[in-house]
C-alpha positions, -999 to 999 in steps of 0.1 A, spaced: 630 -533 56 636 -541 94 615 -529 123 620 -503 137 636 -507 173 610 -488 201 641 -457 206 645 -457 169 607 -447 165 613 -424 195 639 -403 175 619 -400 146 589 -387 163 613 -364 186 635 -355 156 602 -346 132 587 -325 161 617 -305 164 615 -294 128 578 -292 125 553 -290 152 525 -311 142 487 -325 149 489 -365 159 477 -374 124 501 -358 104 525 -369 129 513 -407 121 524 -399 86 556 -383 88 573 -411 113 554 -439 90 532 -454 118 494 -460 124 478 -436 142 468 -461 170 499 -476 172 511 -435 178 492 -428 206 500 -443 232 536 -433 228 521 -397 225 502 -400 258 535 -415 277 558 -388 259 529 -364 269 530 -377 309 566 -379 310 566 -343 296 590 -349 267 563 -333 245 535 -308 251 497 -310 235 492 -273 222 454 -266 216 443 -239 189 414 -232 168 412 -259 146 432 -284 159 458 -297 185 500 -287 177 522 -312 193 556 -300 201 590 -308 222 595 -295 259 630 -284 265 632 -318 279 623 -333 246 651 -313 228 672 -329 260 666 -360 252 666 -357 217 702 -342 221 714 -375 240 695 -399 216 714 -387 189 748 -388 205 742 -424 220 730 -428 180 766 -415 171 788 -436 194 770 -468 187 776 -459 151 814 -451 159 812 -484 175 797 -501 145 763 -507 162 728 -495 160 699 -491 180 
């Protein structure tokens, strides 16, 4: 299996977060990367607020900004007409 490309990785976390608000470790799982190797995308997505660090009881809730859905939005279309194009990310 090939690498994933740094915007491919972007739309998974984006596209997993918009269908289930997570915690950073379960997050790690669900997009298939190391935790360390998530969190420093986390804390620029975080600071470029693309995603938002919800704090509850027991834990911390990641979730998309209506920026995030934005951009989510345009990462799948560019996805679409590179596809119609056939290219990739």
């Amino acid at each position: 299996m090939p690498k994933r490309t740094r915007v491919e990785i972007l739309v998974d976390i984006l596209d997993t977060l918009a269908h289930d608000p997570t915690n950073p470790t379960r997050l790690a799982t669900l997009v298939n990367m190391p935790y360390d190797r998530l969190k420093p995308i986390v804390r620029e997505l975080e600071a470029k607020g693309i995603i938002r660090s919800v704090r509850s009881e027991r834990s911390t809730i990641l979730e998309l900004t209506p920026k995030g859905i934005e951009l989510l939005k345009e990462l799948k279309r560019l996805k679409k007409v590179l596809q119609d194009f056939g290219l990739s990310l």
